[in-house]
C-alpha positions in Angstrom: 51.3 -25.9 -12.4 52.4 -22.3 -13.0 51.0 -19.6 -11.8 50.3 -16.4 -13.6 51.2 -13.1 -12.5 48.4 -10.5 -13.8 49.4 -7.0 -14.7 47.9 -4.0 -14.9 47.5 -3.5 -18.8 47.2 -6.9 -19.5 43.4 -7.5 -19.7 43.0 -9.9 -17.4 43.0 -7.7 -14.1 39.9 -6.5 -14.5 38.0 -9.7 -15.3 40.1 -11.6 -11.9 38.5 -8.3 -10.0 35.1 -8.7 -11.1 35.6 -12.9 -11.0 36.6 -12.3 -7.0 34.2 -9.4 -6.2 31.4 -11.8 -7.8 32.4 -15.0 -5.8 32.5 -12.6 -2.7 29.2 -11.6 -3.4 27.8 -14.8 -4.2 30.0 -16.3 -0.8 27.8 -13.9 1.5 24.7 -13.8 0.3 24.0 -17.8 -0.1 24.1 -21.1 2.2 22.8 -21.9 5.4 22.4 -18.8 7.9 24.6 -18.4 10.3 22.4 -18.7 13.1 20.3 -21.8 13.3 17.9 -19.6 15.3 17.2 -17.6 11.7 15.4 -20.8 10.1 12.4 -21.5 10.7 10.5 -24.4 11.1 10.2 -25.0 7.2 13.8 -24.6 7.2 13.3 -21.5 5.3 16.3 -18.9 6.2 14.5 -16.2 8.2 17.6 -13.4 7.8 17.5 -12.3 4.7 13.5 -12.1 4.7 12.0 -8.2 3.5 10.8 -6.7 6.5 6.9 -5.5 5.7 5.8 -2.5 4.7 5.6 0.0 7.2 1.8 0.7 7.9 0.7 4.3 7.0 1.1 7.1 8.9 -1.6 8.7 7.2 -4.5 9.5 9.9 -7.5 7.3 9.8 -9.8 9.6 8.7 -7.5 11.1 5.6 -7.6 7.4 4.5 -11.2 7.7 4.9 -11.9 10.5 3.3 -10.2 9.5 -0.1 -11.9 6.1 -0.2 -14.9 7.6 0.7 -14.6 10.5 -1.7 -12.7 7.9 -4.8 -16.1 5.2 -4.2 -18.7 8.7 -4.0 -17.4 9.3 -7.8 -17.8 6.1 -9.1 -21.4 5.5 -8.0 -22.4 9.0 -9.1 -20.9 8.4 -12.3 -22.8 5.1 -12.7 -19.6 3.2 -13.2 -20.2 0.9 -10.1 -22.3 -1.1 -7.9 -21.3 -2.9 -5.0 -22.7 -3.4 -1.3 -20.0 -1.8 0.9 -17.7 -4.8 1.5 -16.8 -5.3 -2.2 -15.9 -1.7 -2.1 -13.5 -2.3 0.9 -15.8 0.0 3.0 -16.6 -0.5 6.4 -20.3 0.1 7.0 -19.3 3.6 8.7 -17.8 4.6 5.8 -20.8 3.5 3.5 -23.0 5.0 5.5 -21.2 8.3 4.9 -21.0 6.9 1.1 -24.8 6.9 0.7 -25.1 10.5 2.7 -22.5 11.8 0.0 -23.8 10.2 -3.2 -27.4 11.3 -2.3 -25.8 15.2 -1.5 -23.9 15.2 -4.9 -26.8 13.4 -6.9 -28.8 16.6 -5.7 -26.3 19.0 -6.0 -24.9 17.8 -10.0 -28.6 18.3 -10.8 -28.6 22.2 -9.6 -25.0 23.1 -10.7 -23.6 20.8 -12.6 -20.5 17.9 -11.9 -18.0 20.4 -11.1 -20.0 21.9 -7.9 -21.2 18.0 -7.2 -17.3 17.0 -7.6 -16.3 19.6 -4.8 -19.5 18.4 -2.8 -17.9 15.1 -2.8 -14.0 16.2 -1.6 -16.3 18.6 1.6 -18.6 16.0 2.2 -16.8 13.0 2.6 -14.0 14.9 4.8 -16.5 16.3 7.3 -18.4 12.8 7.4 -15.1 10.7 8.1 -13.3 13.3 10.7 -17.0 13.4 12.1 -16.5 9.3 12.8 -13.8 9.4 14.1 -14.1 11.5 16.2 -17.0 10.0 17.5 -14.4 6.7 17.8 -14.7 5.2 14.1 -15.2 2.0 13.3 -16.4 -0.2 16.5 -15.4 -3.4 17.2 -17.5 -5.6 14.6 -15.6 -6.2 11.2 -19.2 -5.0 9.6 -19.0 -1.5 11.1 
């Protein structure tokens, strides 16, 4: 069989690149890991698994504070009811919820949803730094 020789200009270069750099590609990235220590049990291939998301470096209590403050609106607004767990809430936070909801209730009625939507952002901030500080959430899953 003859071999062809392939020649810049011809056309055919650049589709024998891309036909090599693809079966390079292809070549690395599939079959059994090189290590046998890299499958697991399952036989899955454990190498080329995502690592997980890095946790957030976000303080505690800014976390807090906006899912405090995000769960304050919606029950002021009416657009919600939950207890605290379908909320995602520890009961900490709701108990800060409740103290915020009942502060902004008041304060929408004497100045209106602007002043009771600032309320809210204050409110829940000084309640969740104030838990912490005080060592947050304790060791039950409920608090």
């Amino acid at each position: 069989m003859a071999t062809r020789r392939l020649r810049p200009g011809s056309g055919h270069l650049g589709a024998a690149l891309l036909a090599g750099a693809l079966a390079a590609a292809l070549a690395t990235g599939c079959g059994a890991p090189a290590d046998p220590a890299d499958t697991g049990a399952d036989g899955a291939d454990r190498a080329h698994t995502t690592a997980p998301a890095a946790a957030s470096s976000a303080p505690p209590e800014d976390l807090c504070t906006r899912v405090v403050a995000h769960w304050s609106r919606e029950v002021l607004d009416g657009t919600t009811y939950g207890d605290y767990q379908s909320m995602g809430l520890s009961n900490g936070q709701y108990e800060i919820l409740r103290d915020v909801v009942d502060e902004a209730r008041a304060e929408k009625r004497r100045a209106g949803a602007a002043a009771a939507d600032a309320l809210i952002d204050r409110r829940a901030r000084e309640g969740c730094v104030a838990w912490y500080r005080s060592g947050g959430p304790g060791e039950g899953p409920w608090q």
